[in-house]
C-alpha positions as CSV (number, residue, x, y, z in Angstrom):
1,X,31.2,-21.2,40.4
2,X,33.3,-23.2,42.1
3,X,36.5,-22.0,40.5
4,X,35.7,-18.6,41.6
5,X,35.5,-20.0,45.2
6,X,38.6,-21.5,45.1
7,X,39.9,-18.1,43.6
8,X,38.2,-16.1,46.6
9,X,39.8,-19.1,49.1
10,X,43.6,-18.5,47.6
11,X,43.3,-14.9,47.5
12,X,42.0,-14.9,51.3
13,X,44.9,-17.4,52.5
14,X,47.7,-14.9,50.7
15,X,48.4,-18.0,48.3
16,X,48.9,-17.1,44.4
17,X,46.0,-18.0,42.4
18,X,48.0,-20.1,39.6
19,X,46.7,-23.0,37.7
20,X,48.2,-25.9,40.4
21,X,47.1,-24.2,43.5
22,X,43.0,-23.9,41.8
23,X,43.5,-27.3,40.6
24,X,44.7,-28.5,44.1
25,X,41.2,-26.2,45.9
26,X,39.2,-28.1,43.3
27,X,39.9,-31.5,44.0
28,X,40.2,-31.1,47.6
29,X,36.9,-29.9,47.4
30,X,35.7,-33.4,45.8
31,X,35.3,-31.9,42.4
32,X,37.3,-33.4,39.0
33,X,39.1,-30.1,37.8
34,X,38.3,-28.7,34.5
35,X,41.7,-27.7,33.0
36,X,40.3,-25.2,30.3
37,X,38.0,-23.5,33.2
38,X,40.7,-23.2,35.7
39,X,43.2,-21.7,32.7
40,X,40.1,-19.3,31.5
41,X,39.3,-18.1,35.4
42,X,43.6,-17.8,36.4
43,X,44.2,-15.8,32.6
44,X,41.2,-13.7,33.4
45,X,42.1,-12.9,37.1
46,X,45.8,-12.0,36.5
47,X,46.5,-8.6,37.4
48,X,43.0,-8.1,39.4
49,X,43.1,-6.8,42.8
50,X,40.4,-9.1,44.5
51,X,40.4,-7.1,48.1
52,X,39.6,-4.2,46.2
53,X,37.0,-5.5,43.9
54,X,35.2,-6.6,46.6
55,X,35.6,-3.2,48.5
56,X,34.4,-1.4,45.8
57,X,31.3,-3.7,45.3
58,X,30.2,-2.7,48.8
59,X,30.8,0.6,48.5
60,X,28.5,0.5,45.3
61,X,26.2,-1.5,47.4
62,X,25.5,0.4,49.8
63,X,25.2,3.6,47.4
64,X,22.3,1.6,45.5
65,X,20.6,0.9,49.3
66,X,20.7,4.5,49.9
67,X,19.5,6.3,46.5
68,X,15.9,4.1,47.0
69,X,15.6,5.4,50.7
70,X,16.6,9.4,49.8
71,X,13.8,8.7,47.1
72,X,11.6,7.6,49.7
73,X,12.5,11.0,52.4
74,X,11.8,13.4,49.0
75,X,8.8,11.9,47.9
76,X,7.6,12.3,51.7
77,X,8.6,15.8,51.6
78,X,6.5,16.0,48.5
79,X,3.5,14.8,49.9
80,X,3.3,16.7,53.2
81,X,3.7,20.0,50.8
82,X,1.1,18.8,48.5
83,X,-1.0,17.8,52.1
84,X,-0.7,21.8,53.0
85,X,-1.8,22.6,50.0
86,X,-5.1,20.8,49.7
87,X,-5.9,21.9,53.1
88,X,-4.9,25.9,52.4
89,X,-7.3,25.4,49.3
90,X,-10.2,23.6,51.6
91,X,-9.9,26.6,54.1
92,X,-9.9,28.7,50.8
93,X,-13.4,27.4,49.7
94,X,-14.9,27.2,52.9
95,X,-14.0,31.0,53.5
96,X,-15.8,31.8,50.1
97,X,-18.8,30.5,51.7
98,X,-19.6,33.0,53.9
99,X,-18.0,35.8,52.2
């Protein structure tokens, strides 16, 4: 995790995210660098826009926080109709009554 940190920290300060520079995060952060990790995490972040990675994981985010809540307003509507229509069938029964 804590090459992907140091990935996040040299993408934030405008620094390229090359093998020295995460081995140089690393260590300052009191950790002994692992060369193969830092080689897997810089080959598999070349040509990735981080800024807009992370802008689009918001945008998803807050699509997923809205679908549960617009599930939420429609099954509301669906009760209230279902409400008015137990109470139009009680006023149904009762006016069978007297006929």
């Amino acid at each position: 995790m804590e090459y992907i940190y140091a990935a996040l920290l040299l993408d934030s300060l405008g620094k390229e995210i090359n093998e020295e520079n995460m081995k140089n995060v690393v260590k300052a952060a009191g950790k002994e660098p692992d060369e193969a990790m830092i080689k897997a995490v810089v080959n598999s972040l070349k040509g990735v826009n981080i800024k807009e990675v992370i802008k689009n994981a918001q945008a998803q985010q807050v699509v997923q926080q809205a679908a549960p809540q617009q599930a939420q307003a429609q099954e509301k509507k669906e009760e209230k109709a279902e409400e008015k229509k137990s109470e139009e069938e009680a006023a149904g029964g009762l006016a069978s009554l007297f006929g």
